[in-house]
C-alpha positions as CSV (number, residue, x, y, z in Angstrom):
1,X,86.5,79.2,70.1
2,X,89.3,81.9,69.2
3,X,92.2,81.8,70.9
4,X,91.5,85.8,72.5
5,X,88.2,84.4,73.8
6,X,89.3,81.0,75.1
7,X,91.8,82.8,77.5
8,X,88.9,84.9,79.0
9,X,87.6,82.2,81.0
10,X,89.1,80.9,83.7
11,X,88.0,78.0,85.7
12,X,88.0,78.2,89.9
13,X,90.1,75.6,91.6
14,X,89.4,75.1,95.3
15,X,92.4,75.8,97.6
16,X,92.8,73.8,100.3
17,X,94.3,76.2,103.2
18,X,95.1,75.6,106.5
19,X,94.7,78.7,108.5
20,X,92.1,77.0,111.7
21,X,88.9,75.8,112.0
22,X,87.6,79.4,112.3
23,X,87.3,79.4,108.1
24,X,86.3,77.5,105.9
25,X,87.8,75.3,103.6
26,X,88.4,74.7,100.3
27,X,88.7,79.0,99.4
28,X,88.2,80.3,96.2
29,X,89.9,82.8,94.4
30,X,90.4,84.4,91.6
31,X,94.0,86.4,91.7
32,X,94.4,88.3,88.8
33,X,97.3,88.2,86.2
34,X,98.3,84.9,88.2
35,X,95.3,83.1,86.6
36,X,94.3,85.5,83.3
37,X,96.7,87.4,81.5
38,X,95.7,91.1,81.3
39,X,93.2,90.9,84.6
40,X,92.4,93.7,86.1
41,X,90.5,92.0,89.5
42,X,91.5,90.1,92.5
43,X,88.5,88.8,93.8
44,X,88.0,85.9,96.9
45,X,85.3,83.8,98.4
46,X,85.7,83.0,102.1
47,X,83.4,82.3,104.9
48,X,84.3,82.9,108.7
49,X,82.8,80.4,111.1
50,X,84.4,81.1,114.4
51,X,85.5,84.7,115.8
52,X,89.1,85.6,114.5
53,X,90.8,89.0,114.6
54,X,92.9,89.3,111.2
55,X,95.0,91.5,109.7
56,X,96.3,92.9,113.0
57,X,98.4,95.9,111.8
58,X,96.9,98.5,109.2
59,X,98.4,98.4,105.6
60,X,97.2,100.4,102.5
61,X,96.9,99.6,98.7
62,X,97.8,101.6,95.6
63,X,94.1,100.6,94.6
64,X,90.8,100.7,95.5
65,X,89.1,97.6,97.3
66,X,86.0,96.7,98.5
67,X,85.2,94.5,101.2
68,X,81.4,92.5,101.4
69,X,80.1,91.3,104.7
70,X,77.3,88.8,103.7
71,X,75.4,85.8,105.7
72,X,76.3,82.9,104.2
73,X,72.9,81.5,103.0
74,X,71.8,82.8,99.6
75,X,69.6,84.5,98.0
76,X,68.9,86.0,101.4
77,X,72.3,86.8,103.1
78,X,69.8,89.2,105.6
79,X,67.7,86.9,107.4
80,X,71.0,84.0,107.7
81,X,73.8,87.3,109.3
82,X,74.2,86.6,112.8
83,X,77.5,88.4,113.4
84,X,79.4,91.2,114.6
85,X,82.8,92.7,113.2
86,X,85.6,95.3,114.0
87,X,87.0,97.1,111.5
88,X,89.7,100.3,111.5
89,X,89.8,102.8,109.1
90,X,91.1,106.2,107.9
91,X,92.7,108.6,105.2
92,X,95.5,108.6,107.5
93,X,97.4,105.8,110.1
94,X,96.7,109.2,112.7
95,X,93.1,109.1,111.8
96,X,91.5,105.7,111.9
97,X,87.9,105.5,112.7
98,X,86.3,102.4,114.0
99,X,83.5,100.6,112.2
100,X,81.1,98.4,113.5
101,X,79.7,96.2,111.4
102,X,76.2,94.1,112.4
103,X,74.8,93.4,108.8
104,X,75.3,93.0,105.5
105,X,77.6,95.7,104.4
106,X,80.0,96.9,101.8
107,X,83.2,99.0,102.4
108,X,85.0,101.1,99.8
109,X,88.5,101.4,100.8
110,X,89.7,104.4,98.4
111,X,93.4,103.7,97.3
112,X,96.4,105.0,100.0
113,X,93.9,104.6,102.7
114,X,94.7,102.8,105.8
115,X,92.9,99.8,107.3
116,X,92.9,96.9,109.6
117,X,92.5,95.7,111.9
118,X,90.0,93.5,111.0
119,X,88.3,91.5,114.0
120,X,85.6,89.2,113.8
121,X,84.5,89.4,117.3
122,X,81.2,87.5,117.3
123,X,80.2,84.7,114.4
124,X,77.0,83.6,115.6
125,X,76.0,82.0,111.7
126,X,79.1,81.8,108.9
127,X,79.6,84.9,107.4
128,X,80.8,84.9,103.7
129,X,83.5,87.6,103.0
130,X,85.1,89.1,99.9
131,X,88.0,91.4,99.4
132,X,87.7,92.5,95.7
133,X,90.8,94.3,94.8
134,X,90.5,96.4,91.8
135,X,93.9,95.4,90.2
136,X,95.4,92.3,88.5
137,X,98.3,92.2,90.8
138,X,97.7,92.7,95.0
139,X,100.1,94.4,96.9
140,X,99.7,96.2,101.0
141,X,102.4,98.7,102.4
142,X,102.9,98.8,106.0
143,X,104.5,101.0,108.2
144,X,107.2,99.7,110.7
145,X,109.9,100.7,112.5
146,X,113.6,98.8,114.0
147,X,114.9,98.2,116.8
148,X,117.4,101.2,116.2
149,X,114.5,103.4,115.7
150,X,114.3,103.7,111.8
151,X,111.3,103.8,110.1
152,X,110.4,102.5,106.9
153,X,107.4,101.4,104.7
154,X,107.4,98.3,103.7
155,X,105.6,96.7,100.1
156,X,104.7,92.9,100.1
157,X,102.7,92.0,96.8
158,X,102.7,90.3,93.4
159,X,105.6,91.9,91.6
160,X,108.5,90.6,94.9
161,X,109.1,87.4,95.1
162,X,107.0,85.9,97.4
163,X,107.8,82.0,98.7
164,X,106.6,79.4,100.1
165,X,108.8,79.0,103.9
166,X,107.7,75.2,103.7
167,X,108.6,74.5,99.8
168,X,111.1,77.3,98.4
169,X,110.8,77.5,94.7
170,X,107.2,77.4,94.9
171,X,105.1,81.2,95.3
172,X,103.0,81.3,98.3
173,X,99.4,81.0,97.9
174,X,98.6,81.7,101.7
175,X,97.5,78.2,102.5
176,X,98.4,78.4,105.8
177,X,100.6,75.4,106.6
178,X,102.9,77.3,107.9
179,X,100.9,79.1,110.9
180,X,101.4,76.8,113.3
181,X,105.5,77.2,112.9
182,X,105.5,80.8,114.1
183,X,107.8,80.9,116.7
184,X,106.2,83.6,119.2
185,X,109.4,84.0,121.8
186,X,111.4,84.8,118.4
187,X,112.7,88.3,118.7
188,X,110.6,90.3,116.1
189,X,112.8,92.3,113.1
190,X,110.8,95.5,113.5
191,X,107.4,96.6,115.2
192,X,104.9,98.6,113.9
193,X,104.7,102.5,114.1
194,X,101.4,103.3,116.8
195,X,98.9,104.3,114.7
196,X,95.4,106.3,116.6
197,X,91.5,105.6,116.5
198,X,89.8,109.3,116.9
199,X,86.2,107.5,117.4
200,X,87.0,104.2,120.0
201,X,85.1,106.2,122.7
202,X,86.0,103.5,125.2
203,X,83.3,101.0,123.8
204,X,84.8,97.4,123.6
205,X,82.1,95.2,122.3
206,X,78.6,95.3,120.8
207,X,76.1,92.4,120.9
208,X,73.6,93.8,118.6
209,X,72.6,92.0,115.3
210,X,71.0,95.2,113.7
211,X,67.3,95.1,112.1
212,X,66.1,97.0,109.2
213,X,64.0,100.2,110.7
214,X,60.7,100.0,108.3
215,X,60.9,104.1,107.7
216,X,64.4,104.2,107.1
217,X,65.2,101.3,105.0
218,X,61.5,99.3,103.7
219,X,61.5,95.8,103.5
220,X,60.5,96.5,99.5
221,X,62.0,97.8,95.9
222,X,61.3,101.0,97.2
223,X,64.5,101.1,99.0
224,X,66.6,100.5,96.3
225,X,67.3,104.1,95.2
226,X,67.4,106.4,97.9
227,X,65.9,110.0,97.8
228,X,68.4,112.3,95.4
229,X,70.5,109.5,95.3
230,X,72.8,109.9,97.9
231,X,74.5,107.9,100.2
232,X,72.9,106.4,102.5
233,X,74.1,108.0,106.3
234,X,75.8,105.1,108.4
235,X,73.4,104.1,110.6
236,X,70.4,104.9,109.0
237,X,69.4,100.9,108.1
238,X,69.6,99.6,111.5
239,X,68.3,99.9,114.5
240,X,71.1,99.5,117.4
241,X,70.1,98.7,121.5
242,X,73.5,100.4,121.8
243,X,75.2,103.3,119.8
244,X,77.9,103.0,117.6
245,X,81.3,104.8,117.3
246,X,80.1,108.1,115.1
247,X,82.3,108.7,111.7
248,X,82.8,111.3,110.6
249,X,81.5,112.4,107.2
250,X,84.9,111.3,105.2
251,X,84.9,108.0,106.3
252,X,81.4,107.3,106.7
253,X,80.5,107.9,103.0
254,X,82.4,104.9,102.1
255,X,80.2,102.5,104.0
256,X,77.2,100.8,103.0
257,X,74.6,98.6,104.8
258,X,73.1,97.6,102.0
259,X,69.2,97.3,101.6
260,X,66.9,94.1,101.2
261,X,66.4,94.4,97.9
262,X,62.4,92.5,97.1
263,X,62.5,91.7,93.7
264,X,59.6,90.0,90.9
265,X,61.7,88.2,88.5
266,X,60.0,85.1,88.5
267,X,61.1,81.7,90.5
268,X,64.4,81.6,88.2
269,X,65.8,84.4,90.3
270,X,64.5,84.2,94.3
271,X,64.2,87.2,96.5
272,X,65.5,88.9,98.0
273,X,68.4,90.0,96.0
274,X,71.2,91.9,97.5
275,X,73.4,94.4,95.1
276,X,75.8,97.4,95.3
277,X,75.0,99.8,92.8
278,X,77.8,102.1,92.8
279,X,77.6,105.5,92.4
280,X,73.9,104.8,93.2
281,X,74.4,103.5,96.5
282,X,77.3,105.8,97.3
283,X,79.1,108.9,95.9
284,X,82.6,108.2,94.5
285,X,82.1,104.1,94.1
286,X,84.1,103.1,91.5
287,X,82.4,99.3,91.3
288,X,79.1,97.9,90.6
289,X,78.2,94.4,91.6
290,X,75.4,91.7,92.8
291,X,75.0,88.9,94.4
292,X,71.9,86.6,93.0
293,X,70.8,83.5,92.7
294,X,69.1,81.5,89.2
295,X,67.4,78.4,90.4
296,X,65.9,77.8,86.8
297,X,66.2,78.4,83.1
298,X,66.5,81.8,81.8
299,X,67.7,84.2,79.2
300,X,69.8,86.7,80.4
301,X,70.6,90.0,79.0
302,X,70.5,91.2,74.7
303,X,73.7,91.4,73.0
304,X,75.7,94.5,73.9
305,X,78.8,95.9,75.1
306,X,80.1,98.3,77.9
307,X,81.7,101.6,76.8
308,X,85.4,101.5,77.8
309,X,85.0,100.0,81.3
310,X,85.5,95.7,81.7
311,X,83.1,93.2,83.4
312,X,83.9,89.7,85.0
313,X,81.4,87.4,85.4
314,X,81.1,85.2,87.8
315,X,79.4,81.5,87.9
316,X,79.7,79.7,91.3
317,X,77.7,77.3,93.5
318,X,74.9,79.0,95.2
319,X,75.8,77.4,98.6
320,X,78.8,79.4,100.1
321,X,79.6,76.4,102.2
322,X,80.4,74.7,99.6
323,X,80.7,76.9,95.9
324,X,82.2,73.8,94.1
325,X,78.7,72.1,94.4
326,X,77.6,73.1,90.8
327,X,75.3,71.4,88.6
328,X,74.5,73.5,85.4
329,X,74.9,73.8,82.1
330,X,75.6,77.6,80.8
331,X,76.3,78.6,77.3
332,X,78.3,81.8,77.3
333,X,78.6,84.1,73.9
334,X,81.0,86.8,73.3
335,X,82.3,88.1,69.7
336,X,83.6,90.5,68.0
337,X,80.0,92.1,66.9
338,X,76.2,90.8,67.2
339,X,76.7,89.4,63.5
340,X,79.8,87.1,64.6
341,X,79.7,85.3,68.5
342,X,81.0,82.6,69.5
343,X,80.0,80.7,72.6
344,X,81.2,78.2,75.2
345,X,79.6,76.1,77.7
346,X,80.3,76.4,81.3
347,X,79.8,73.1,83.5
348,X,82.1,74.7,86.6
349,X,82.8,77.0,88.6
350,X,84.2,80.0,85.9
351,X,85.0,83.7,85.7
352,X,84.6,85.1,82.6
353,X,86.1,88.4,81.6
354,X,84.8,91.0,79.1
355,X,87.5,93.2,77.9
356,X,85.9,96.7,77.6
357,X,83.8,97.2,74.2
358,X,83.3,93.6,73.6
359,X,80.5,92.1,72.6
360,X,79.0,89.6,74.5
361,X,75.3,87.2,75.6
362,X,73.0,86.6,75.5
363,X,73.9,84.3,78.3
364,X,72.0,81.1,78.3
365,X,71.4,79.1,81.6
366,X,70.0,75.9,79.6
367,X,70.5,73.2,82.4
368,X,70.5,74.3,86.2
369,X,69.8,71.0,88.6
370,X,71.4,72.9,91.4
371,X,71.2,76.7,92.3
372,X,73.6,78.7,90.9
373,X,75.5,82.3,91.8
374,X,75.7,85.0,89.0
375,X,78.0,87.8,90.3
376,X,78.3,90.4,87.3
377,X,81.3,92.8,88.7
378,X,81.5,96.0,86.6
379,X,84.7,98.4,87.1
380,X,82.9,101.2,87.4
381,X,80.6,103.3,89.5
382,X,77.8,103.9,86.9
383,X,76.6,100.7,84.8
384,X,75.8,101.2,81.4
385,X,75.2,99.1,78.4
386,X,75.0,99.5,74.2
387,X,72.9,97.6,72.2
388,X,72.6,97.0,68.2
389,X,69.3,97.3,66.3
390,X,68.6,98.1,62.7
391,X,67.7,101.6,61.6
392,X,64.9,102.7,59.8
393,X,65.7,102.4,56.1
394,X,65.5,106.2,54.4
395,X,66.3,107.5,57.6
396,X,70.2,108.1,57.9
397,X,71.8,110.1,55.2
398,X,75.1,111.9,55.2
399,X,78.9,110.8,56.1
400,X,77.6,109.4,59.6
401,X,74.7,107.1,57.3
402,X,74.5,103.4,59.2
403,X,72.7,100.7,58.8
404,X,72.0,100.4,62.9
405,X,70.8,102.1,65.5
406,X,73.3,101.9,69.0
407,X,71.2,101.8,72.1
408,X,72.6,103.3,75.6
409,X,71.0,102.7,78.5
410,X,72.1,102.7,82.0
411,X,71.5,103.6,86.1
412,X,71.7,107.0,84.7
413,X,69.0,107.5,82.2
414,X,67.0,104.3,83.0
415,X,63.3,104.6,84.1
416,X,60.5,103.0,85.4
417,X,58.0,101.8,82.6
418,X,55.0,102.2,85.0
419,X,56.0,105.7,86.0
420,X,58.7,107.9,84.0
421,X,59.0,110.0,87.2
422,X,61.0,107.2,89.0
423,X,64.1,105.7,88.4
424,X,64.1,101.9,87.2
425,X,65.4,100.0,90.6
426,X,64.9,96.5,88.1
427,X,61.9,94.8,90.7
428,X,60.9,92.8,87.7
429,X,57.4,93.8,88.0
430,X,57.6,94.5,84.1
431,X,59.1,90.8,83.5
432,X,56.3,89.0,82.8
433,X,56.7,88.5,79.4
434,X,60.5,87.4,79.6
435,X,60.4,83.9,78.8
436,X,63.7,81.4,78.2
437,X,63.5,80.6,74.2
438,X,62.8,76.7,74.5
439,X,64.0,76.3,71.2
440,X,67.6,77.8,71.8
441,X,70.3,75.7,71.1
């Protein structure tokens, strides 16, 4: 394989990390230009088995970022959520709303928005977690203050030199070894500037797990697109014994409890499937991403590109508790056109990034003995792909005369085969005839 290709994949090591038994370990992550020259994600796997509160002070980023609550069992990260989270929010530190979270969710954190704190109050069942930074480089600004009153905001991220406090010389990787040397009668160098929650409405803790109301969000496709394609309000998946802070509009438009998605694509691909559909799924998302699981053989996806916008790919172990577990055989193809791929087989853990109008799969999963998790994370609210296929000969004439036909379809123009009046949500009921070419190499 080319050199340009060869340097697209990157290969997950497990980090060790030593932050309490409240999370699991070995993490996973993928940081950026630390790992792939030119990335333009940050992107972890973590999952939360005890209640922790992180992240105690709000911070903002120059980027947007997206964090997933999911139950740690897949394909059905519904039925295995048994926990309850915190979270803070707001444009501004004066206006921070708080979120409670009792389901699978997504948050979109628009950039210069503050956040945090983050507080796991109740985990019931591990909870797998993802902060997906759109940016090759991560970076928070906080907002503190000294003891002679100044006030100052302060930038901790990729381009300063961060160390290790155990092993100088070496960058810090956050493993943790050095949480238990915090010295908590040490007299602090600054504080933080008070920040305000509008919403906390004196409400200290929730022991609801939420459940899916039947007329708000149906346990079937059908609640994949909602009506007019809007977001959906915050509350209207669940059904609470106890009511939540309210948010207002600004803030609640950027949070998602994501619907059960019931899918028919055959045993390769159990349901239920859970995705985020971007703009779809909420106005002003500037991602597009899911979570599923192939347990079998199968063919995914013609040869195409995406239209000025980059995809990673990721291939991990279908059990969060333990990602590394993979046994499979996938043969990845990317090129330069449909006329001249190349390909690589990937036997771990990998993330595989597709510079924007490159040409890549079909991707072949020729060998799967254990489960495996196929996250395709496009940078952009609105997924779209272009195909290749010859033109009818006689047909093109002129200065713009090709040989080929280019093919766009996408969230925005793609519709159901069974009825043109609905939008296709991809339930697979039309996937009966996809069958894995036995005779690929």
């Amino acid at each position: 394989m080319q050199e340009k290709y060869e340097k697209l994949f990157y290969e997950f090591v497990p980090e060790e990390t030593h932050w309490g038994d409240w999370i699991l370990s070995p993490q996973a992550y993928f940081r950026g230009v630390r790992n792939m020259p030119d990335a333009g994600i940050n992107f972890g796997y973590q999952v939360f088995l005890k209640p922790v509160r992180l992240e105690t002070e709000p911070h903002f980023h120059r980027e947007d970022e997206y964090l997933v609550f999911l139950g740690a069992k897949l394909p059905d990260v519904f039925s295995s959520w048994d926990a309850e989270v915190h979270f803070y929010m707001g444009p501004t530190l004066q206006t921070m709303e708080k979120v409670v979270i009792t389901e699978p969710t997504i948050i979109h954190l628009p950039k210069g928005w503050w956040h945090s704190p983050l507080d796991f109050v109740r985990v019931d069942k591990p909870l797998m977690f993802q902060a997906i930074m759109q940016s090759g480089r991560t970076g928070l600004v906080k907002y503190i203050q000294y003891p002679n009153g100044r006030k100052s905001y302060q930038y901790i991220g990729d381009e300063c030199e961060h160390e290790c406090i155990l092993h100088p010389g070496k960058p810090c990787t956050y493993c943790g070894e050095c949480f238990s040397l915090r010295d908590k009668n040490a007299e602090p160098l600054y504080t933080y500037v008070p920040w305000t929650v509008v919403n906390e409405d004196g409400v200290t803790s929730y022991t609801d797990t939420g459940a899916y109301d039947p007329e708000k969000a149906p346990d079937s496709s059908e609640c994949v697109v909602t009506p007019t394609n809007k977001s959906k309000p915050y509350s209207d998946a669940t059904v609470l014994k106890a009511p939540k802070p309210a948010l207002s509009p600004e803030v609640a438009k950027n949070i998602l409890a994501c619907p059960k998605e019931k899918t028919n694509w055959g045993p390769w691909c159990p349901s239920p499937q859970f995705y985020f559909r971007g703009e779809t799924y909420m106005e002003g998302a500037t991602f597009h991403c899911g979570w599923q699981t192939f347990a079998g053989m199968n063919d995914t996806e013609a040869c195409h590109f995406h239209q000025g916008v980059e995809e990673y790919i990721f291939f991990m172990g279908a059990d969060p508790m333990n990602i590394f577990d993979f046994d499979a055989e996938i043969t990845m193809t990317i090129g330069d056109d449909p006329d001249h791929m190349e390909s690589k087989v990937i036997t771990k853990p990998t993330v595989v990034r597709i510079p924007a109008n490159t040409w890549h799969c079909p991707i072949l999963f020729r060998k799967v003995n254990k489960p495996v998790t196929f996250q395709a994370a496009f940078m952009a609210g609105t997924w779209g792909t272009i195909t290749r296929s010859p033109a009818e000969e006689g047909k093109q004439k002129g200065f713009f005369a090709s040989k080929y036909n280019y093919n766009y379809m996408g969230d925005d123009v793609r519709f159901c085969r069974y009825d043109p009046k609905k939008r296709c949500n991809i339930c697979g009921k039309c996937f009966s005839s996809m069958r894995p070419k036995k005779d690929a190499e």
